[in-house]
C-alpha positions as CSV (number, residue, x, y, z in Angstrom):
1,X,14.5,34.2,-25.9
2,X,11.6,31.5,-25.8
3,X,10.7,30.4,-29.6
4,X,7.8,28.7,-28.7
5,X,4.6,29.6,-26.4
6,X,3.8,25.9,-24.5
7,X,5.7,24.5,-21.6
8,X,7.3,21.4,-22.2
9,X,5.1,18.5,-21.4
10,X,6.5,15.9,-18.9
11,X,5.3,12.4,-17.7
12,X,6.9,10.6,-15.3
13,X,7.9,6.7,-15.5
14,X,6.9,4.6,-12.9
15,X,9.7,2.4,-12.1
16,X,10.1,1.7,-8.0
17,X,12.8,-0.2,-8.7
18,X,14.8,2.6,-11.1
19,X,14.4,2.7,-14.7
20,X,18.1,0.9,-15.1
21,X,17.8,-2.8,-14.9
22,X,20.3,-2.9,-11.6
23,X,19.6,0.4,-9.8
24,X,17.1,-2.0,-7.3
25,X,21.1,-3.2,-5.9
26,X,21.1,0.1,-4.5
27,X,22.2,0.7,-0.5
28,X,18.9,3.7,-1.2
29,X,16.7,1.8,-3.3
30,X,13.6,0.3,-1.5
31,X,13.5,-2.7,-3.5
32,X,12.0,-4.3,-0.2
33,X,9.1,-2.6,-0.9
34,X,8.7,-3.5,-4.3
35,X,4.9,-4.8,-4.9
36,X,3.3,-2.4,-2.2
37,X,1.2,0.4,-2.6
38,X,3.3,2.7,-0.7
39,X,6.0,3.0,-2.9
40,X,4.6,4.0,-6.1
41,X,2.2,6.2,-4.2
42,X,5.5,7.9,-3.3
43,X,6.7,8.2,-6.9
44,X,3.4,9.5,-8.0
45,X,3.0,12.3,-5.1
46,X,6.4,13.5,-5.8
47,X,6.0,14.2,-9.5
48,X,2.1,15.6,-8.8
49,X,4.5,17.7,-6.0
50,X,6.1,19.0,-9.0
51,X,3.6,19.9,-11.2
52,X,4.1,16.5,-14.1
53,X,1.8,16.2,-16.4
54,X,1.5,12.3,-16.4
55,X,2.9,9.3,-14.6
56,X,3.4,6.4,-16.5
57,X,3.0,2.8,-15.5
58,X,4.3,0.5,-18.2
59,X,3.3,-3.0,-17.7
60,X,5.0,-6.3,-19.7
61,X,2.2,-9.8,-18.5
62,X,4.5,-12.7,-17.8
63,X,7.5,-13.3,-15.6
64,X,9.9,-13.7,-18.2
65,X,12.5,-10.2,-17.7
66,X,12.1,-10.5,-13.8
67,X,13.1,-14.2,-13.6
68,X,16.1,-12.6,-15.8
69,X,16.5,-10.0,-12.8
70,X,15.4,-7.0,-14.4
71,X,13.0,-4.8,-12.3
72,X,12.6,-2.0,-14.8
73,X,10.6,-4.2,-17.8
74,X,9.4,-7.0,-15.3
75,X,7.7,-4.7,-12.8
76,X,5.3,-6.9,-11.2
77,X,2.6,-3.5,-11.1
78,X,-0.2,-4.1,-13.5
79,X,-1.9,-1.3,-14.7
80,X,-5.9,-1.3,-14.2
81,X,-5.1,-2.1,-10.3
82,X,-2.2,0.3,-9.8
83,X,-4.1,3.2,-11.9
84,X,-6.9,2.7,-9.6
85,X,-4.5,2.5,-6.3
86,X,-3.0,6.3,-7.5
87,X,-6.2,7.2,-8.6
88,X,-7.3,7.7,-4.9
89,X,-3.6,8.7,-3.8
90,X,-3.3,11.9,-6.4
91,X,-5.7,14.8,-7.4
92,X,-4.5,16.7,-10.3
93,X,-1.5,14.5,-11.9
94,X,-2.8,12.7,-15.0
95,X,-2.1,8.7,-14.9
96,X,-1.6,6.4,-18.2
97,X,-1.7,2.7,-18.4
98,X,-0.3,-0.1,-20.8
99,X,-3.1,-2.4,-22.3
100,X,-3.0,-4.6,-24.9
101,X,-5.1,-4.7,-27.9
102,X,-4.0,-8.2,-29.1
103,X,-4.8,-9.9,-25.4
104,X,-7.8,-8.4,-24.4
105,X,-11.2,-7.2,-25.7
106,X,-12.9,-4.0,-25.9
107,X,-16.1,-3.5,-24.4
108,X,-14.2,-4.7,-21.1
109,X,-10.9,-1.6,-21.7
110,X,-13.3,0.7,-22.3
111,X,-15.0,0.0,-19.2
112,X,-12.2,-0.4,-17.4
113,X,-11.1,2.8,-18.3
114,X,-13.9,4.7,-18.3
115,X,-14.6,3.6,-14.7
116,X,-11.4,4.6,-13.9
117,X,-11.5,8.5,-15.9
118,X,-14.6,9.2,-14.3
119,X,-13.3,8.3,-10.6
120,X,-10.1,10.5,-10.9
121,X,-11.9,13.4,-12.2
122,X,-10.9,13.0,-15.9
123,X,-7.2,12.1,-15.1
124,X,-6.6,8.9,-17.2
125,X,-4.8,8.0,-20.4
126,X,-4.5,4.5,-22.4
127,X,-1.1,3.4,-23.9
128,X,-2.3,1.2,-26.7
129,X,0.2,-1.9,-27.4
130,X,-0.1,-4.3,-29.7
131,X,2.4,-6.7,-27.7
132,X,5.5,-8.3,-28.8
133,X,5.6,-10.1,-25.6
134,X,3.7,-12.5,-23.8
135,X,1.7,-14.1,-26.5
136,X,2.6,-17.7,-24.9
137,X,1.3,-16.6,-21.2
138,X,-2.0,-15.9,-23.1
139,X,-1.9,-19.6,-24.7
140,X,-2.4,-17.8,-28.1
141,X,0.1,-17.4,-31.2
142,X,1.1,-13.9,-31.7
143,X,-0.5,-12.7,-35.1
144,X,1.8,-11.0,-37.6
145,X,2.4,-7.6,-37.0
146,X,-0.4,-6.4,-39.6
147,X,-2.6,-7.6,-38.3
148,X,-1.9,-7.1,-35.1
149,X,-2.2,-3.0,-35.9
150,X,-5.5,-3.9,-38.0
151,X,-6.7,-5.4,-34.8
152,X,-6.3,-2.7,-33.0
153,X,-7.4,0.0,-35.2
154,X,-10.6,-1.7,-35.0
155,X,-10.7,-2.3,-31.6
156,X,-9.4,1.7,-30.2
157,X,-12.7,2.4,-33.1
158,X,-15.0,0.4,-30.8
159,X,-14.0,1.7,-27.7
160,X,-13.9,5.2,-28.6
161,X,-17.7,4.4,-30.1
162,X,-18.5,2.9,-26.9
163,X,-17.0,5.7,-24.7
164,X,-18.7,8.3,-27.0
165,X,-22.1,6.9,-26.3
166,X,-23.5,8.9,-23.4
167,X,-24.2,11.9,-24.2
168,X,-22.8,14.8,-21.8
169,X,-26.1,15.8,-20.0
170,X,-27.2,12.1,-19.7
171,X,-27.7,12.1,-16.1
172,X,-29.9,14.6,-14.9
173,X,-30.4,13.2,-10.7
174,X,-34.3,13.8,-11.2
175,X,-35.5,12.5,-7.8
176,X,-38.5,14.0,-8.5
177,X,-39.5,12.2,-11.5
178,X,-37.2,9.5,-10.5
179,X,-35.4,9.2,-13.6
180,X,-31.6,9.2,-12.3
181,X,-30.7,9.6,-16.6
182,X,-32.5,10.2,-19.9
183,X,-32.6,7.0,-22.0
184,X,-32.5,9.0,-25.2
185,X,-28.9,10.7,-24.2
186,X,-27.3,7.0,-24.3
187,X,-26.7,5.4,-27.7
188,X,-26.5,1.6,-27.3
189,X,-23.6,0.2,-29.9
190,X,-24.9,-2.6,-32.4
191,X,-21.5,-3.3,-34.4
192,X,-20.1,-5.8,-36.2
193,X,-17.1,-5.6,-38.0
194,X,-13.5,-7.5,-38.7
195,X,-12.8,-8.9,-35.2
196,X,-15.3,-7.6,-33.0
197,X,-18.7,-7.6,-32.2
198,X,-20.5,-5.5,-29.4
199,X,-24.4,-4.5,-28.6
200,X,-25.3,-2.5,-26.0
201,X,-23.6,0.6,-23.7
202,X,-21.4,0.9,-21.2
203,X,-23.1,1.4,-17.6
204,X,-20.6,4.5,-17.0
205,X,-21.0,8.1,-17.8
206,X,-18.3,10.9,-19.4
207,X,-15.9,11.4,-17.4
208,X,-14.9,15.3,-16.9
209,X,-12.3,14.9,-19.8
210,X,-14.8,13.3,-21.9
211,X,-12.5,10.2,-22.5
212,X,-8.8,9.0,-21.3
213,X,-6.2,10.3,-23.4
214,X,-4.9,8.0,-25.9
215,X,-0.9,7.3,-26.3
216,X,1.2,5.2,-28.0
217,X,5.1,4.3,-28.7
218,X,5.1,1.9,-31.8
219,X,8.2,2.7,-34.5
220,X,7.7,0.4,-36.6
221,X,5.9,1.7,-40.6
222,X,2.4,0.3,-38.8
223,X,2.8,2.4,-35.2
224,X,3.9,5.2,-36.7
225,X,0.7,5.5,-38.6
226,X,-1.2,4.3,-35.8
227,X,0.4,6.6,-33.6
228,X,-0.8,9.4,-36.4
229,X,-4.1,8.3,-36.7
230,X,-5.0,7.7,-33.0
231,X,-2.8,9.1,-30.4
232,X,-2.3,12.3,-28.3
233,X,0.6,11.2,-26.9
234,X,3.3,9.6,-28.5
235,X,6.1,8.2,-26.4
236,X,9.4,7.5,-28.8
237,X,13.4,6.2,-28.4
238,X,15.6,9.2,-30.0
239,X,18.6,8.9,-28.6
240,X,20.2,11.7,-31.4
241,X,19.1,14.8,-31.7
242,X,19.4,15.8,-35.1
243,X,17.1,12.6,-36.1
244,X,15.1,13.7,-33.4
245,X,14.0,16.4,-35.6
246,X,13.6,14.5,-38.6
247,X,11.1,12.1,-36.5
248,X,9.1,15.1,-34.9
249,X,8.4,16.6,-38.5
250,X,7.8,13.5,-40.3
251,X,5.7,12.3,-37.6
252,X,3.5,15.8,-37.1
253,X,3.2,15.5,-41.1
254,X,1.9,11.9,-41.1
255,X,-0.4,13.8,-38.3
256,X,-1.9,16.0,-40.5
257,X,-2.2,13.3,-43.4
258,X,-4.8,11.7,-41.3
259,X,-6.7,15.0,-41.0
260,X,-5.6,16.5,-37.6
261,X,-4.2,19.2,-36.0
262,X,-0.4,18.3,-35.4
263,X,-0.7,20.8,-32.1
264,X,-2.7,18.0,-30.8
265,X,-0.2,14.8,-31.0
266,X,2.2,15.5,-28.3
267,X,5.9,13.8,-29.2
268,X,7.5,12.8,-25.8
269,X,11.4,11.0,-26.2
270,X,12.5,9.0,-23.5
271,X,15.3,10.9,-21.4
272,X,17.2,9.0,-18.6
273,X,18.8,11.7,-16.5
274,X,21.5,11.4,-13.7
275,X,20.9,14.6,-12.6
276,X,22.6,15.9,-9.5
277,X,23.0,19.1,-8.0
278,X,27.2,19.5,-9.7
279,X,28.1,17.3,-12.3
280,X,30.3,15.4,-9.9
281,X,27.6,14.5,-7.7
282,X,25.3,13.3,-10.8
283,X,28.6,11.3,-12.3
284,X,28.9,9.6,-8.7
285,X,25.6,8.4,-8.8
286,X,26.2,7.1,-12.9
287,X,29.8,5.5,-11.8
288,X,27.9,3.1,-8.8
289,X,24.7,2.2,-11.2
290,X,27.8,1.4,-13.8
291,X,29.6,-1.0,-10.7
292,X,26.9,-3.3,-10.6
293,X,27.1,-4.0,-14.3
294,X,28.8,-7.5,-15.4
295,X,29.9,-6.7,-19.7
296,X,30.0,-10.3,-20.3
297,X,26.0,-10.7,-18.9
298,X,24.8,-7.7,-20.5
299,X,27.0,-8.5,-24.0
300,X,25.1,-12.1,-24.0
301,X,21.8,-10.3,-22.4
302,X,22.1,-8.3,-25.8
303,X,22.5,-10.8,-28.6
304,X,19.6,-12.6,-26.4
305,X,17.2,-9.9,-27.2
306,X,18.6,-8.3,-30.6
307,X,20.0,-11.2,-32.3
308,X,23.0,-8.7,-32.5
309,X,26.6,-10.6,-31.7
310,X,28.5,-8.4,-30.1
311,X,31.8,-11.4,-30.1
312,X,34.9,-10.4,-31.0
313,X,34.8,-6.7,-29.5
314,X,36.3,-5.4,-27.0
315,X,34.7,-3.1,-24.4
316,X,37.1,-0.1,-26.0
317,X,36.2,-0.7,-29.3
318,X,33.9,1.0,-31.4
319,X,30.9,-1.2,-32.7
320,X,30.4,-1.1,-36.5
321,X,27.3,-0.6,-37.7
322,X,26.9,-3.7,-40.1
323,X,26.8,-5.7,-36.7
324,X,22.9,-3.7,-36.6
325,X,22.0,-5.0,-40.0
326,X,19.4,-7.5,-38.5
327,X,17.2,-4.8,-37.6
328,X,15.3,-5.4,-41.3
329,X,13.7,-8.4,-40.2
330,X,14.3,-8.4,-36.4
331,X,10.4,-7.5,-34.8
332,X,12.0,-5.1,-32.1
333,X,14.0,-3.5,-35.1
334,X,13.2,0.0,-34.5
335,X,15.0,0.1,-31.2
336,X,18.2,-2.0,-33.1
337,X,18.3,0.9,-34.8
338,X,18.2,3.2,-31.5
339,X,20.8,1.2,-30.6
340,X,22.6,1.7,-33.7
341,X,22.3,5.6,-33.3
342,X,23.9,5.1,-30.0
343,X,26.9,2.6,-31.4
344,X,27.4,5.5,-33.8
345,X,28.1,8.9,-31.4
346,X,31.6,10.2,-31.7
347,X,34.2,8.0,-29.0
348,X,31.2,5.4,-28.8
349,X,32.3,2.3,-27.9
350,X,30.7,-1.2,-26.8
351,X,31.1,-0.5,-23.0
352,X,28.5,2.7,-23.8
353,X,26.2,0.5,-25.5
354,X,26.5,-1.9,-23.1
355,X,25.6,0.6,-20.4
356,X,22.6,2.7,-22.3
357,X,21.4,-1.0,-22.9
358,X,21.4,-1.6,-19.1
359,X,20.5,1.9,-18.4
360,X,18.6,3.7,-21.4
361,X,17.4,0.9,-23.5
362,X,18.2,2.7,-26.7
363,X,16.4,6.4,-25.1
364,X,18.8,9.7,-24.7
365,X,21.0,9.4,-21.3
366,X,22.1,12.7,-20.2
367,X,24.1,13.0,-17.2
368,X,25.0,16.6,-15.1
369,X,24.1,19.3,-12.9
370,X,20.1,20.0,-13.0
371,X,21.2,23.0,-14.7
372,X,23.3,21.1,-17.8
373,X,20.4,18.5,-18.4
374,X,17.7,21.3,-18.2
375,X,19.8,23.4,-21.0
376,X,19.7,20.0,-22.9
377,X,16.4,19.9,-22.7
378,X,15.2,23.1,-23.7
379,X,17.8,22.9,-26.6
380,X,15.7,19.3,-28.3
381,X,12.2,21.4,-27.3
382,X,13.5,24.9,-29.0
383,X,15.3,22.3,-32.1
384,X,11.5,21.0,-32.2
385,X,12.8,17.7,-31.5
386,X,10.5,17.1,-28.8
387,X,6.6,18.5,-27.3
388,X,8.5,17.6,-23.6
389,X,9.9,14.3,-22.3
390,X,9.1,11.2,-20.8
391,X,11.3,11.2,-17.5
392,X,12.9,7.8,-17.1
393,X,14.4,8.2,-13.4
394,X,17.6,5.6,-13.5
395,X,17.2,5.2,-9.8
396,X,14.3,5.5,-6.6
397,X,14.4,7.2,-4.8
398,X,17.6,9.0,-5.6
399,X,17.4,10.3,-9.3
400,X,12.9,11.0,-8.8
401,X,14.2,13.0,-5.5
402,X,16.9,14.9,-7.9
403,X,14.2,15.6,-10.9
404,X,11.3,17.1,-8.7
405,X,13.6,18.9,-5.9
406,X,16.2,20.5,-8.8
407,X,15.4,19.4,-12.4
408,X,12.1,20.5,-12.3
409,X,12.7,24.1,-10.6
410,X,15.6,24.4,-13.3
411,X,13.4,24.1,-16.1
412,X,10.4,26.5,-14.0
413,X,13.0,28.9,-13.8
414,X,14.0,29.4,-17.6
415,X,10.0,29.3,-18.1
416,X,9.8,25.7,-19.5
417,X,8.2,23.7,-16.5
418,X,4.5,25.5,-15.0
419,X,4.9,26.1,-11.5
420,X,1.5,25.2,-10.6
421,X,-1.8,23.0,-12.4
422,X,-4.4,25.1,-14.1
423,X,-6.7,22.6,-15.3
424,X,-8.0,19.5,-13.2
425,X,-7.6,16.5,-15.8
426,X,-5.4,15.4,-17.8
427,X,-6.7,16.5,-21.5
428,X,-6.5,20.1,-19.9
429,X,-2.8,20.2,-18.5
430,X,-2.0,19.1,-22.3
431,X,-4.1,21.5,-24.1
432,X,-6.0,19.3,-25.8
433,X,-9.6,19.5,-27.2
434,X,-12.3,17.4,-25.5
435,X,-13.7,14.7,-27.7
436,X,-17.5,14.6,-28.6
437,X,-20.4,12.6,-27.8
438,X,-22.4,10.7,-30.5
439,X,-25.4,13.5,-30.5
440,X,-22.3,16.2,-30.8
441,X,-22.2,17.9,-27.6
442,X,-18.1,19.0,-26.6
């Protein structure tokens, strides 16, 4: 019996080359293709096939994880350019991009974006970063995590003033009085404040949406307030169920702490499935992503990233939890502690760290029949340890094929997944309120 009204919402990730690190090595990958249009066009029509919500194009600047041959984080797609590529490719599937905060400036995001909401129809969303990465490609020191968040509190402000600042019946195409808008529906900006300054209005008009969507994934004491104060969408690592739960309802109370409905903030975990259509089949597919793996690579790989030795262990062993302690000062310490929750899982040993590390990076990894992963699924969104999921497929085209053609219809057919779009952007397929302009029209 269905506890709750909504379907699960689901965004897909966009990762040609597979979401684990060495699924490119693949005899069915098209890792040839890597860097073309045609490929991600093929991920993004495939989960618009099946009625997504959202693709997802993550996007680390600098060359640093692909020179260490990792596909997955060093994806060489960046976001304004491949937004705009599947912009013209899709029609109803919303599309969210990574941009920084820390390396760019506002008045040109929220151009950017706006550009880019108003030529899909209202389809886009923003996932804010504040950037641990990449701070040296920029020729700039990376400012302490503070006030990296104050930063960017300021600047989504600015942008959300600046894409707030035509009014909703601006443009009224008056050929006969030739007056293409009405100056007094646009509200040029004059703002100064911390870090920013900004006169004047953006050249573009509301998008059908309003604005993009705003998401975010920061764990960390600062993002998880951020997340609270600013995002519809928040992507999070939850690799445990039961603290799955304790992260929704603490995160949906820090919601209405900043004065907003908690319906509105949609919590989204990472989930990796091998799905296939038996169990077998989906544990083949796991056991040759798992023959590519070298232990001794991925164990140095590890202490490279996570100051976390891992010496002394062997792959059969479990890994005590005082080897995580560095997570207190560590700045990716949120997902040591993912990682943690993983080391800690009954029978867990190094070599399934090891492999969520290659595979998961610290996010829930279920592998079985569509049918097993759906009932997984529904069991987190019924627990309210989830709003839906953000769909890491560990392989292209393989496990993308295996979520639209049989995960997908499994969770359509208990009632979880819609079967077709009934709205046109983005903001409606997530049931989420349009924002206002400055003179108050929704």
């Amino acid at each position: 019996m269905r506890g709750r009204r909504s379907n699960m919402v689901l965004s897909g990730f966009l990762a040609p080359g597979g979401y684990d690190a060495r699924a490119w090595r693949l005899p069915t990958s098209r890792s040839g293709e890597i860097g073309t249009v045609g490929i991600v066009k093929a991920i993004a029509q495939r989960y618009e096939a099946a009625k997504l919500d959202s693709v997802f194009v993550a996007d680390i600047p600098g060359a640093d994880f692909l020179l260490d041959g990792d596909l997955a984080l060093g994806s060489p797609y960046e976001s304004i350019s491949t937004m705009g590529a599947l912009a013209a490719v899709t029609e109803r599937i919303g599309i969210i991009g990574t941009l920084s905060t820390t390396f760019n400036q506002p008045f040109t995001i929220a151009r950017q974006l706006a550009a880019l909401d108003l030529l899909s129809g209202g389809r886009v969303g923003w996932n804010i970063v504040t950037s641990t990465f990449g701070a040296d490609a920029h020729g700039i020191a990376l400012p302490a995590k503070s006030d990296r968040y104050r930063r960017a509190a300021e600047f989504v402000g600015l942008v959300r003033e600046l894409w707030s600042a035509w009014s909703d019946d601006a443009v009224i195409n008056d050929k006969q009085r030739g007056h293409w808008l009405q100056r007094d529906k646009v509200k040029p900006l004059d703002y100064a404040g911390e870090f920013f300054r900004a006169k004047g209005a953006l050249n573009i008009p509301r998008s059908p949406q309003g604005h993009p969507v705003l998401v975010q994934a920061g764990q960390s004491a600062e993002g998880l307030n951020f997340g609270a104060e600013f995002a519809d969408i928040i992507y999070t690592t939850q690799p445990d169920k039961d603290q799955a739960i304790q992260y929704y309802r603490e995160q949906k109370e820090r919601v209405v702490r900043f004065g907003r409905d908690p319906d509105h903030v949609k919590v989204l975990p990472g989930l990796i499935p091998y799905v296939g259509r038996t169990d077998a089949e989906a544990r083949d597919l796991f056991e040759s992503i798992i023959a590519f793996m070298d232990f001794q690579d991925l164990r140095e790989r590890f202490r490279a990233m996570f100051s976390v030795s891992l010496d002394g262990l062997a792959l059969d062993q479990p890994v005590p939890a005082e080897r995580f302690d560095v997570w207190r000062t560590h700045p990716s310490g949120p997902r040591i502690l993912a990682y943690r929750t993983v080391a800690s899982q009954p029978g867990s040993t190094l070599r399934d760290l090891l492999i969520n590390f290659s595979s998961a990076m610290g996010h829930l990894l279920i592998c079985g029949s569509a049918e097993a992963v759906a009932e997984q699924m529904i069991a987190w969104f019924e627990a309210r340890a989830c709003d839906g999921f953000s769909l890491n497929a560990p392989t292209f085209p393989d496990s993308v094929d295996a979520i639209c053609a049989h995960l997908v219809p499994a969770l359509q057919e208990k009632g979880y997944a819609r079967r077709a779009y009934e709205a046109d952007t983005l903001r409606g397929h997530l049931h989420l309120p349009r924002p206002k302009a400055w003179d108050g029209d929704a």
